[in-house]
C-alpha positions as CSV (number, residue, x, y, z in Angstrom):
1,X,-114.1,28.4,43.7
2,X,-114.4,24.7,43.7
3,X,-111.4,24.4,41.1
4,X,-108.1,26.3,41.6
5,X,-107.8,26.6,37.6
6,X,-107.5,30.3,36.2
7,X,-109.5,31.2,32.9
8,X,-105.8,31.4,30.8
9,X,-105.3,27.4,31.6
10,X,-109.0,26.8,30.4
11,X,-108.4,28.4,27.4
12,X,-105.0,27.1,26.8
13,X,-106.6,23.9,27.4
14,X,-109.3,23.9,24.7
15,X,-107.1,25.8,22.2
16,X,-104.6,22.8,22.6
17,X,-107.6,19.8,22.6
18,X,-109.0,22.4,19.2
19,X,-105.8,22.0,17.7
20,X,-105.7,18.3,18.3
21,X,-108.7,17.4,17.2
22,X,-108.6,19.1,13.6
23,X,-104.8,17.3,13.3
24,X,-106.8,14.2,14.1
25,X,-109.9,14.8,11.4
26,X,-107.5,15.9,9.3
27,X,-105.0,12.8,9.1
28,X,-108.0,9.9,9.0
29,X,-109.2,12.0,6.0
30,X,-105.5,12.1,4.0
31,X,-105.9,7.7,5.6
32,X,-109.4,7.1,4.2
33,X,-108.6,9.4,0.7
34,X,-105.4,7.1,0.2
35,X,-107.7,4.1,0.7
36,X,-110.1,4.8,-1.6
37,X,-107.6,5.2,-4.2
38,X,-105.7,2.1,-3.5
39,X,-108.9,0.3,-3.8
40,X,-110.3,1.9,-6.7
41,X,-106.6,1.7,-8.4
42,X,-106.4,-2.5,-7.9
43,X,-110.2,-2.6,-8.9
44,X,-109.2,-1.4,-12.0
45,X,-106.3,-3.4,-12.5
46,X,-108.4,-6.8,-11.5
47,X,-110.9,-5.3,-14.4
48,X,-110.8,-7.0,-17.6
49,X,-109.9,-5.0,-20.7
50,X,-112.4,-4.9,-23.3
51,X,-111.7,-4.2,-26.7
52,X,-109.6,-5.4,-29.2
């Protein structure tokens, strides 16, 4: 075997890297929703009222 690695520590390994991947995807999303509604909250505010 050219690695001395067992099949339990592989696993472990890609469970872990899994699991820190979808934390990852997860947080920018939660960044880039919070974003979107910042901008879209001061766009509105910067919009003039129309009206009366």
């Amino acid at each position: 075997m050219m690695f001395d690695t067992s099949l339990v520590q592989l696993l472990t390994f890609f469970v872990t890297w899994a699991i820190g991947l979808a934390v990852l995807y997860l947080v920018i999303r939660l960044a880039v929703r919070h974003a979107i509604k910042d901008a879209d909250t001061r766009r509105a505010a910067d919009r003039p009222r129309s009206g009366a």
